[in-house]
SEDO-695487 format. One record per residue: x, z, y of N, C-alpha, C, O in turn; residue number from 0; residue in three letters. Coordinates in steps of 0.2 Angstrom, whole numbers. Each point is the difference from the previous one (the first is absolute). Layout:
(node (X,Z,Y),(X,Z,Y),(X,Z,Y),(X,Z,Y),NUM,'ALA') ...
This chain:
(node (1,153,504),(0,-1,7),(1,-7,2),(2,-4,-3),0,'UNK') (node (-5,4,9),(0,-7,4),(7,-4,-1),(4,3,-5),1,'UNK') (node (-1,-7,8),(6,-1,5),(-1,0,5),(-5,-2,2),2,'UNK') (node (11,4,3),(2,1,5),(-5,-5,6),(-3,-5,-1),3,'UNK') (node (2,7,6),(-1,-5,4),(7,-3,5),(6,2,-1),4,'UNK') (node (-9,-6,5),(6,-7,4),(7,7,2),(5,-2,2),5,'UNK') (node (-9,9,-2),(5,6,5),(4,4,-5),(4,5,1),6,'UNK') (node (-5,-8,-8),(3,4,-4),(-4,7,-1),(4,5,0),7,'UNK') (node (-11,-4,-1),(-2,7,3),(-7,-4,-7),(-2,-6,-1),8,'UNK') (node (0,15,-2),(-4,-1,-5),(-5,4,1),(1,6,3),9,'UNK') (node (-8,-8,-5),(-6,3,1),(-2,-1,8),(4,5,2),10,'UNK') (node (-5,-6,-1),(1,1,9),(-10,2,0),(-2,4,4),11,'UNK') (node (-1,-6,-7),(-6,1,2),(-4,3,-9),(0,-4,-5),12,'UNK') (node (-3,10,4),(-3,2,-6),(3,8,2),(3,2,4),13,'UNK') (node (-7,1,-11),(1,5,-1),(-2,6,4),(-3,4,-3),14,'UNK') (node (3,-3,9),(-4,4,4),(0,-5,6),(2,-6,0),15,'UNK') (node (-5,10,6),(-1,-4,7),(4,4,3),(-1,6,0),16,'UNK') (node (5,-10,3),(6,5,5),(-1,3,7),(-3,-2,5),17,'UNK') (node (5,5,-5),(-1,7,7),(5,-5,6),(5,-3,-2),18,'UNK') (node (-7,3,7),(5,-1,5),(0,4,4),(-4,5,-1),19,'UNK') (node (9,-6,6),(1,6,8),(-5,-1,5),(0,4,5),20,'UNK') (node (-6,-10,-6),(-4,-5,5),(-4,5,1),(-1,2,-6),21,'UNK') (node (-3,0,10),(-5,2,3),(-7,-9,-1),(1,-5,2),22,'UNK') (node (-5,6,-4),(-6,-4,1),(-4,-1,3),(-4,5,1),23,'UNK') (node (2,-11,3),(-5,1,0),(-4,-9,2),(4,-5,-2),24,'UNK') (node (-10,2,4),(-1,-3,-1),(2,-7,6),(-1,-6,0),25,'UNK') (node (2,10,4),(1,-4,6),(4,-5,3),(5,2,2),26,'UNK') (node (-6,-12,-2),(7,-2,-2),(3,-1,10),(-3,0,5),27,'UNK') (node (9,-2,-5),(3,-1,6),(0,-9,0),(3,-2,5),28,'UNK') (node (-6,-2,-9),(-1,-5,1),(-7,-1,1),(-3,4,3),29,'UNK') (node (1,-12,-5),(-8,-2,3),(-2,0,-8),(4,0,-5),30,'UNK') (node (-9,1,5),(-3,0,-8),(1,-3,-4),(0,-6,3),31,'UNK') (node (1,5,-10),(3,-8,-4),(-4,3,-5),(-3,5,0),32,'UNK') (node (2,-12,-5),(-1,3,-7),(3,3,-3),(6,-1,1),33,'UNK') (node (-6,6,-5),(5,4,-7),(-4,-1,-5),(-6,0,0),34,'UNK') (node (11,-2,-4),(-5,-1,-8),(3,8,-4),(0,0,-6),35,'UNK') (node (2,4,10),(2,7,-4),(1,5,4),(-3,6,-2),36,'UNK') (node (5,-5,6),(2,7,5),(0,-1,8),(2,-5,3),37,'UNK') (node (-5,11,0),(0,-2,6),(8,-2,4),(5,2,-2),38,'UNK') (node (-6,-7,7),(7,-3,2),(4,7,6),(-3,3,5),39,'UNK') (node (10,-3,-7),(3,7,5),(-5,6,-3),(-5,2,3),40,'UNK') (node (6,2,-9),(-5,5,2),(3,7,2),(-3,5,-1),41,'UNK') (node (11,-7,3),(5,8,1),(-3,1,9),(-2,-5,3),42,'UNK') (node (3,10,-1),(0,1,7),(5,8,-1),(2,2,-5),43,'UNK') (node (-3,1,11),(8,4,1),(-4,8,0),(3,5,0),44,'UNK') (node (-10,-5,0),(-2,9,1),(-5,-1,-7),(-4,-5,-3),45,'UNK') (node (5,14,3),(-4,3,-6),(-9,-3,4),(-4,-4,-2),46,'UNK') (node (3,9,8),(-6,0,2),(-4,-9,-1),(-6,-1,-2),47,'UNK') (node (10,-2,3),(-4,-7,-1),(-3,-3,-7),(-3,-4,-2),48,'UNK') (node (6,8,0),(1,0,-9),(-9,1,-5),(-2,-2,-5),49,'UNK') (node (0,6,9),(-8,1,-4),(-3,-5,2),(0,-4,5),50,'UNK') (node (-4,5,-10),(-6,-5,-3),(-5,1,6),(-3,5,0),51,'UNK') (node (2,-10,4),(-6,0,6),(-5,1,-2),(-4,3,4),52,'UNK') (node (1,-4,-11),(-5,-1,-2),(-1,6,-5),(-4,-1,-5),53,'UNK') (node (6,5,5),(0,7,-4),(3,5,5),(5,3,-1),54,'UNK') (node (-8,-3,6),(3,5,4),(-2,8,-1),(3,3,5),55,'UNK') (node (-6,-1,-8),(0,9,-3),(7,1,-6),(1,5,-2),56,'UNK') (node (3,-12,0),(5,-1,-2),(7,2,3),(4,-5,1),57,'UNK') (node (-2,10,0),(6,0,4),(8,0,-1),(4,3,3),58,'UNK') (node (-4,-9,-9),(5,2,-5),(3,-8,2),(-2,-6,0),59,'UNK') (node (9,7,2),(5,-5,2),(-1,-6,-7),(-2,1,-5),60,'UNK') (node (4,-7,8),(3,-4,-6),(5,-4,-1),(4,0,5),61,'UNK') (node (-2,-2,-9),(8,-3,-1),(-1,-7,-2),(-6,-1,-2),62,'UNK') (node (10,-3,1),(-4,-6,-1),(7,0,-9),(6,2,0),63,'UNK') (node (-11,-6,-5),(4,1,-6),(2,-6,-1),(0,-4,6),64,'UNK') (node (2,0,-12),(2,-5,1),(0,-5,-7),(2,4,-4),65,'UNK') (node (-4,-10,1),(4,-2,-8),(-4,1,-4),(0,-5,-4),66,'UNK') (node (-4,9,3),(-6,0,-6),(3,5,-7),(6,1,0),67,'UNK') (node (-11,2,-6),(3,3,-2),(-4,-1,-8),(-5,-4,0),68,'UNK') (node (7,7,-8),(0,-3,-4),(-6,0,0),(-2,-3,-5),69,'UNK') (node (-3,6,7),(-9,-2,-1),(-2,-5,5),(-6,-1,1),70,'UNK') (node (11,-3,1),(-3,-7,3),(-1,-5,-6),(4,-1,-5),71,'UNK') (node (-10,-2,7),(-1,-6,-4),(-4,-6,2),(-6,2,1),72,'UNK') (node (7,-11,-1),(-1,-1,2),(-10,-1,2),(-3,-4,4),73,'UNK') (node (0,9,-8),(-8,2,1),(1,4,4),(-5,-2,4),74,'UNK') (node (8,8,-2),(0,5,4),(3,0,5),(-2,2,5),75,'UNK') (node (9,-4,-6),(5,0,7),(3,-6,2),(3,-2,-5),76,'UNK') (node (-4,-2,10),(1,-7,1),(7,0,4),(3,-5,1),77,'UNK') (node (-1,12,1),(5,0,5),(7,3,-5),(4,5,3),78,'UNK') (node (-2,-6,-9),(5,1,-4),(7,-3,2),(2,-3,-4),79,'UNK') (node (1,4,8),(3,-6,3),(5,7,6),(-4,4,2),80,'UNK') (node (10,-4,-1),(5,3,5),(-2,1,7),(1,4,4),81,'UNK') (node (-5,-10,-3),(-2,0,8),(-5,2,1),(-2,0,6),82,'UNK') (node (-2,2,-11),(-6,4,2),(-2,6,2),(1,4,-4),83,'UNK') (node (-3,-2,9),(-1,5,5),(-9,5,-2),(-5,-2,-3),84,'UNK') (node (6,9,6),(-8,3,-1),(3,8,1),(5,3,-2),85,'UNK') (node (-11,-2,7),(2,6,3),(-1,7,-7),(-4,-1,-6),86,'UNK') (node (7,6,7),(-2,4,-5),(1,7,4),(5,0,3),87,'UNK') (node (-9,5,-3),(0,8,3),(6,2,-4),(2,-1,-5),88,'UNK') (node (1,6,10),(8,3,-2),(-2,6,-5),(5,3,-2),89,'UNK') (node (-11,0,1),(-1,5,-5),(-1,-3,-6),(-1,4,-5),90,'UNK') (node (1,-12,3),(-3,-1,-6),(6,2,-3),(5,2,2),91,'UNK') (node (-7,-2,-9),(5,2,-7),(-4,-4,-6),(-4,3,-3),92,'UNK') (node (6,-10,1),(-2,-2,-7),(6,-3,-3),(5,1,4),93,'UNK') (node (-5,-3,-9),(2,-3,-5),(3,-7,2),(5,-2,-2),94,'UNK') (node (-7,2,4),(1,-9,3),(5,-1,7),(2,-5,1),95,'UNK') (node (-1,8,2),(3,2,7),(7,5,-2),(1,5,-3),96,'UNK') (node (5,-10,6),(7,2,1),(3,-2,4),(-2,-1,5),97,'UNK') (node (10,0,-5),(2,1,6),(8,-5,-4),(1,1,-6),98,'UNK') (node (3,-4,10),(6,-6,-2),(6,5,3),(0,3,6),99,'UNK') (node (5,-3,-11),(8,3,3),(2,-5,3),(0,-6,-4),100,'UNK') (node (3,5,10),(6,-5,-1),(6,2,1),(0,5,3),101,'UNK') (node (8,-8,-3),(5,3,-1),(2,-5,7),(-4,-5,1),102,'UNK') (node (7,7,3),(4,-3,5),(5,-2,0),(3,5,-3),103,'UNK') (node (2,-8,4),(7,-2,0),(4,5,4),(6,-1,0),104,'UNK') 
């Protein structure tokens, strides 16, 4: 295993790609910038905003996941890394996609 990062917290990015609560989508509330990885702001607050404009006989929400997972590599996945963002349909089921516990005080 790794060590820790600066939070005391281990693995933070591998292993699968994480599920969030986020609805996605592409639209940002700022003015446009460069990203060298993930669209900037990509949570917004509704399911319906959430499909792909661009696949629209597609009528399957999306969730935005998170972190990369152990079939990243850097040939294939450049976005290996905790802050990286990318929409995914809420019906998928692979191998690669999971979800983080956390404990509350």
């Amino acid at each position: 295993s790794y060590p820790p990062n600066g939070y005391g917290l281990y693995d933070m990015a591998g292993n699968v790609w994480e599920w969030t609560d986020d609805w996605y989508a592409r639209k940002r509330s700022a003015p446009e910038e460069p990203s060298c990885c993930a669209p900037a702001n990509p949570r917004i607050s509704t399911e319906q905003e959430s499909h792909d404009p661009n696949q629209p006989d597609i009528a399957i929400p999306r969730k935005v996941v998170k972190g990369g997972s152990h079939l990243c590599t850097p040939q294939y996945c450049y976005r290996y890394r905790p802050a990286a963002r990318q929409p995914q349909m809420i019906e998928t089921a692979m191998s690669h996609l999971g979800f983080r516990c956390i404990q509350r005080p």
